[in-house]
Each structure stands twice: as structure tokens, then as C-alpha cells.
N, C-alpha and C positions, 0 to 999 in steps of 0.2 A: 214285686209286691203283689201277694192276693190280694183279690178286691174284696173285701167284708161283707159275709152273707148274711145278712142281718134276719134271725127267727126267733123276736121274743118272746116263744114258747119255750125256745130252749136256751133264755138265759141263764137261769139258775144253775143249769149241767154245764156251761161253761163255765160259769164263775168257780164253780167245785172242781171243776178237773184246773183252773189256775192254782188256786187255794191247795190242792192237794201237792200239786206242782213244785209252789213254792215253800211247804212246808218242810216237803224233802229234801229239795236243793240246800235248806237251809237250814238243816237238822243240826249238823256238826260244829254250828254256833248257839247252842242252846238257846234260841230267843224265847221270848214266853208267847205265851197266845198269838198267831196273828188275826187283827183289827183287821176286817174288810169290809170296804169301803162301794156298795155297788151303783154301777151308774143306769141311768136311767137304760132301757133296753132297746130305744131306737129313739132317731131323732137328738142324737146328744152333742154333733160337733158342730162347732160354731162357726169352724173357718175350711174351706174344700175349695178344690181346683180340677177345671175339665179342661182336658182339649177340646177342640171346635174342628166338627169335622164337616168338609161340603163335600156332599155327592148331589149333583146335577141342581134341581131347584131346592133340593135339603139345604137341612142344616141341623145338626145335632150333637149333643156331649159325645166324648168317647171317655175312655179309662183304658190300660193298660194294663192285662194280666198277665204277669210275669211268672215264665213255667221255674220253677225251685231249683230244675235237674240242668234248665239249660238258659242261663241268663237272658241272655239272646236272644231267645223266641219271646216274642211279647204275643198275647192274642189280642187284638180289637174290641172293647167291650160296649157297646150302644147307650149309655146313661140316662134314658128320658125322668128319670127319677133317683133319687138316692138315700135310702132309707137311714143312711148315718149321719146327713146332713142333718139339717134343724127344719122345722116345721116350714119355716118363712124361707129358708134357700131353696127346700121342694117349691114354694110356689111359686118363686121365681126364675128356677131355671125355665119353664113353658113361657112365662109371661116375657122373658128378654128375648127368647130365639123367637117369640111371635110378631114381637116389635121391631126386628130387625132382619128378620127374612128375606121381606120385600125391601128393605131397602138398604142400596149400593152402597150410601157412602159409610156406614155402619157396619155394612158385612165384609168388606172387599178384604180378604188379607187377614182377617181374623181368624186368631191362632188359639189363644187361651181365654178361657174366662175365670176368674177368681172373686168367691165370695167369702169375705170377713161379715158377719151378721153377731148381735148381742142376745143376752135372753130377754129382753124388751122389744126385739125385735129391729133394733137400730141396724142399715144394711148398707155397708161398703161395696160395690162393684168395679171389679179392673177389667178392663178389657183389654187385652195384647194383642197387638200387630206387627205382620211382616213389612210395614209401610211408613213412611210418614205419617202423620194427622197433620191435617190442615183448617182452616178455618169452617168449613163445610161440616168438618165430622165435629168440632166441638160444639157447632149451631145446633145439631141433630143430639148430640148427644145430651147437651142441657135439655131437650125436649124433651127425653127420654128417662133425666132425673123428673124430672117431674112429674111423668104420665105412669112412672113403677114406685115414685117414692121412697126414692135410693139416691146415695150417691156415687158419683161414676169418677173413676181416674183411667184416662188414656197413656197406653205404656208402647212404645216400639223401639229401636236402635237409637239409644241414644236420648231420650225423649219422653216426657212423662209430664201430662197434663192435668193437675189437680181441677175438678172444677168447684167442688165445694170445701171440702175438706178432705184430708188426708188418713184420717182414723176415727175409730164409733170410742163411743163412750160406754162400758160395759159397767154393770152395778150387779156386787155380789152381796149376797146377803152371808153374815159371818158372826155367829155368834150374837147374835139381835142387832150388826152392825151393816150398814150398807157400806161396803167399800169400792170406791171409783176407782177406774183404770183408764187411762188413756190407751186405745192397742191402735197400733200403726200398720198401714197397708204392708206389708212384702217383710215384715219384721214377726221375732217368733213372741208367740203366744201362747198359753193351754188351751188346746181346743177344745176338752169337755169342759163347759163351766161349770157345771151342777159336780161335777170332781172335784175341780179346782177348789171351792168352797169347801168341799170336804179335806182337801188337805189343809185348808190354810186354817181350819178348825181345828184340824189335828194337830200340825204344828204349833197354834197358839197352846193348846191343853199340856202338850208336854214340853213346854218352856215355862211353865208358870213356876212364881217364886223366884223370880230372875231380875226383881225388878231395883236392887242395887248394884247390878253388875252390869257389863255389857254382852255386844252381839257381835262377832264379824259376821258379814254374809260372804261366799263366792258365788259367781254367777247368777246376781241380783237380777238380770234382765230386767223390764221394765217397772223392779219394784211389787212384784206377786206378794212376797211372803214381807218383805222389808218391811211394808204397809202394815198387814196384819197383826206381824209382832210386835212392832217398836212400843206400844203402849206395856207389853210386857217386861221391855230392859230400860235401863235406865238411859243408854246410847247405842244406835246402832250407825257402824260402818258400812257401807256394804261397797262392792266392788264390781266394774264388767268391762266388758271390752268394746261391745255394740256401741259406735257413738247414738244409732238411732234408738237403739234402747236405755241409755245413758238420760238421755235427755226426757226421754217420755217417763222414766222415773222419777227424774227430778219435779217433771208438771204432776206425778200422781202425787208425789208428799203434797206440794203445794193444793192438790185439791181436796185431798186426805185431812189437811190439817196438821198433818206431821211433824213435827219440831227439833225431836232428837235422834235424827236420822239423817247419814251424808253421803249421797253417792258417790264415789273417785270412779273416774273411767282407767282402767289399770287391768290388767290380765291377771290371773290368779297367781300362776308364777312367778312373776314380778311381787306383786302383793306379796306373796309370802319369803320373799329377797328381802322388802324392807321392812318386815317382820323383825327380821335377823338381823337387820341395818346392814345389810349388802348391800341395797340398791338405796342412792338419795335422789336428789335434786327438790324443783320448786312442786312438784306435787305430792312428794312424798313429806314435803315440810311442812305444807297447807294441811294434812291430815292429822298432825300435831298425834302421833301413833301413843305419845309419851302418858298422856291425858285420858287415855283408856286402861279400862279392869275387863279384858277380854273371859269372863266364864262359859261361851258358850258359841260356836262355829257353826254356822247354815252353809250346806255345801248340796248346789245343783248341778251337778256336773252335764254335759255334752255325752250323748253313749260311749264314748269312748271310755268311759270314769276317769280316775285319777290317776294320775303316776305315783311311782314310788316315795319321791322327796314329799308330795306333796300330802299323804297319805302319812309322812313323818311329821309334817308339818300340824297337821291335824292332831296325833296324837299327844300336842303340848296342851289341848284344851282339857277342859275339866269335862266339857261334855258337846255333845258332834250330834248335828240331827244333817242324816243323812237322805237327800232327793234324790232317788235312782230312778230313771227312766229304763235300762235294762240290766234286769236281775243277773246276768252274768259277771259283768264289770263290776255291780255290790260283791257280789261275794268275793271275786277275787281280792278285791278293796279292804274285806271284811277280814280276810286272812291276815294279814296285814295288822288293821284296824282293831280287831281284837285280842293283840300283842297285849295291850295296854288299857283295854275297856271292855267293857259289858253292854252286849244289844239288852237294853230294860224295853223297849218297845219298837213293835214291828208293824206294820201296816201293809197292807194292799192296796189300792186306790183303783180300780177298774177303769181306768183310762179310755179304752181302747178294746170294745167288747168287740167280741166275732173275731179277735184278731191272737195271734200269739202275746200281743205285748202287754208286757207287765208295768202298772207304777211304783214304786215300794216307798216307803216310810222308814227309817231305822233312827230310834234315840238308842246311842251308846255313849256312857258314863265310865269315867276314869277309877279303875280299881283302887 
């Protein structure tokens, strides 16, 4: 993985060579305009992870630059700073390695450090070890919540010490709406959130008019979009497999206010087995499939994208808003996908500036 140079003088030339990028690739799907989505140009992700490196009385980040041509070679990269972190993780990578420098029972064995931070600035810290923790290091390290104004979880073999809580409370702002998230240590996330808001704005805008019919979702994870649309369908399903992101969706409706919206912990596969009434039993009963007016499919896939069946499966809806994380597996998808429908709307979402990776957006509607 290159490590992101971040120069926002020359965001804009990046964002143009993405946009030119993806317009080409995805010429031979006639989509109409794409909608781009830019992120802020530094300071934009929420959640980053260092190794922890000692040389003699040091102690400092590293990173891992990984050559293209040869997997293998990793280069060493010194991290005292990191300009695609968020403002409040820049302050606190110097403040945690100053606090724990000098001291043993805090440093000894320490491998990683991991920060989850909010746009309020709310700041989860993990610290990984090659050791035990024992009563010593959780004494030190409540000291430590305290004196940086974080909370801290200790992680080693086997072993995982919450001292205050487990996950920050992130609040996005959506269409005049403040929407809560629950996000859990070592579970996945959007890292830019000033993005994330912008997709979950987009997807509300092109689901409107929806609101006698319903939603499936696939890989609802902790509820991102599930939240923002449900006020748009009449009922939403949504479906995952992450038991810890299962559950943190369930506390987001609950804080959300949400009503007509039901998590199932289910694989997409599965789900769409008992779509077709392939697959029963007692959860597929509890989901009473029979009692839904499916108009409309939210599918986030894993990079991987979709498979074939399930990519059939899809093309039974009236209309597919499609979350691609990389633009290659959409289009192959799209091949497919546009058997039977029409992309009416495209997006870009800039994710992930300084880097290759694309976010895309796609509404496609049933001919």
C-alpha cells in the first residue's frame, strides 16, 4: 500500500484525473453526468493505525511502504505526523508517545496503536501488546484516560481490556438532520465522514418518492444508510453478517428513533436463498419476507463486489442503488446489471484523496 502524499494545492488535479478516470472506464454504460462528491483535502479520516516502533530510548509511528513491483519489499516510514488523519489524531499521536515514553509499564511490548476519533472530536485509543496486561498497566493507563481525554482499550493475545467504553459516538449532519452512529473499536467504519454524509445525502435524494414501498439493504453494517433512508420507505429490511456490527445497528435505530426498520444478521447469499424460499427456518420466519413490497435494493458490497446469482438476484428489483468501494468489480457488475436496467445516476464520492481509490454511487432503474 502507498502511503498518501497528501498536497492540498493539488487536490483539484487529482480529483480531475479520478473524474476523467471514471468517466472513461464507464463510458460504455451510457450513465449521465457524474455527481462529484469532493472531500475535504487534508485532515479527513477518522480512524488510522501505526505500528510502534523502539529504537534505544525512542519510540515512534512507523507505516509500511509497500513497493507495487515487489510485494515483499516493505520500506520503513517514520510517522511523527499524518496529514490524513484528523486534526485531534495529529495532536495525539506526540501527546501519547510523550506519556508513555518514560514509562515501563505502558511501553513494554507495545506493538500497535489504533485511533477511532469523531468529527466532535470524541477519541477511542487501542493500544496492542506483545504481553499480557496486568493490573499495573490498567492503573497507568486510566491515568492516562484522563491526562489526554481519550478513552483507552488494552488489546494482546487473547485479551482485551475495555476501560471505559468500547466505541465514540459520531454525529453527522444529513440533510438538516443530525444522525447518530454508534462505531465500535476494531469493527468497519467510513473513515471520511464529511463523505459519508455526502453519500448518505445522495442516497436519500435518489430514493425519494419511495415512500409506499419498501427497502432491502445488503451489507447494512452498522446501519450507515439503513438510518438515513428508512424515513424515505415505507419499511426497511436490511441484512449483515458482522455479529458486532449487527448489534451496533440495532443501538443506532434505537438512538435514531427509527421504527420501520429490522436488522437480520444473515449473509447476502443466504438472504437472497430465502428471497426465493430456498432457505427457511426460525429467522427466516421472524422476517415475515411475505409482508414486504420490495421496490428498491441498497447493495454495499466488500471489494470483492458481487457474484453472478446475486447480481441476478438484484435484477428482480425495480430499482438497485449501488455502493461500490472499487470501480472495477462495479463495472464488471454493471455488465451484468445493465441486462435489465438503466444507470439514471452516477456519483464519485472522493473517499480517499492522494490515493488510487474510488467511491462510486450508481442508481439503476428497471427498463
Amino acid at each position: 500500500m502507498a502511503i498518501p502524499v497528501v498536497d492540498p494545492e493539488r487536490y483539484t488535479e487529482q480529483l480531475d484525473a479520478k473524474r476523467e478516470r471514471l468517466e472513461a472506464q464507464f463510458a460504455r454504460f451510457s450513465p449521465p453526468a457524474l455527481e462529484v462528491y469532493p472531500s475535504p483535502p487534508s485532515h479527513y479520516r477518522q480512524r488510522c493505525e501505526f505500528r510502534v516502533w523502539h529504537e534505544g530510548d525512542d519510540l515512534y509511528y512507523v507505516m509500511f511502504e509497500v513497493n507495487p513491483d515487489d510485494p515483499s519489499d516493505k520500506a520503513l516510514v517514520r510517522m511523527d505526523q499524518f496529514a490524513v488523519a484528523s486534526e485531534r489524531i495529529n495532536a495525539l499521536m506526540p501527546a501519547l508517545l510523550d506519556a508513555i515514553r518514560d514509562n515501563p509499564v505502558m511501553r513494554r511490548k507495545l506493538f500497535q496503536v489504533e485511533f477511532l476519533s469523531t468529527l466532535a472530536g470524541e477519541t477511542l485509543v487501542s493500544l496492542i501488546y506483545h504481553r499480557p496486561l496486568e493490573d499495573d498497566w490498567e492503573a497507568d493507563a486510566r491515568a492516562l484516560e484522563q491526562a489526554l481525554g481519550v478513552m483507552i482499550i488494552g488489546r494482546s493475545r487473547k485479551q482485551r481490556i475495555v476501560l471505559t467504553r468500547d466505541h465514540v459516538w459520531e454525529r453527522l449532519e444529513v440533510d438538516g438532520r443530525t444522525l447518530h452512529y454508534q462505531q465500535v473499536e476494531n469493527s468497519f467504519t467510513q473513515p471520511n465522514a464529511q463523505i459519508c454524509s455526502a453519500m448518505l445525502s445522495w442516497a436519500r435524494d435518489v430514493t425519494t418518492g419511495s415512500q409506499h414501498s419498501d427497502l432491502v439493504e445488503l451489507y447494512c453494517g452498522n446501519g450507515n444508510f439503513t438510518i438515513a433512508l428508512a424515513e424515505n420507505f415505507r419499511r426497511v429490511l436490511a441484512t449483515e453478517i458482522s455479529r458486532t456490527s449487527v448489534a451496533s445497528a440495532k443501538v443506532n435505530l434505537e438512538a435514531n428513533q427509527v421504527t420501520n426498520a429490522v436488522v437480520a444478521r444473515m449473509s447476502a447469499e443466504d438472504f437472497s436463498a430465502a428471497l426465493k424460499g430456498d432457505k427457511g427456518g426460525r429467522r427466516v420466519d421472524e422476517m415475515a419476507l411475505d409482508g414486504y413490497d420490495f421496490s428498491t435494493v441498497l447493495v454495499d458490497p466488500p471489494r470483492a463486489g458481487l457474484d453472478a446469482d446475486s447480481c441476478a438476484q438484484l435484477s428482480e428489483y425495480q430499482r438497485i442503488v449501488y455502493i461500490s468501494c472499487n470501480p472495477d468489480t462495479l463495472a464488471d457488475n454493471l455488465e451484468q446489471l445493465t441486462q435489465t436496467h438503466d444507470v439514471v445516476r452516477f456519483a464519485l464520492f472522493d473517499q480517499f484523496p492522494f490515493t488510487h481509490h474510488c467511491e462510486c454511487g450508481v442508481l439503476l432503474e428497471r427498463r
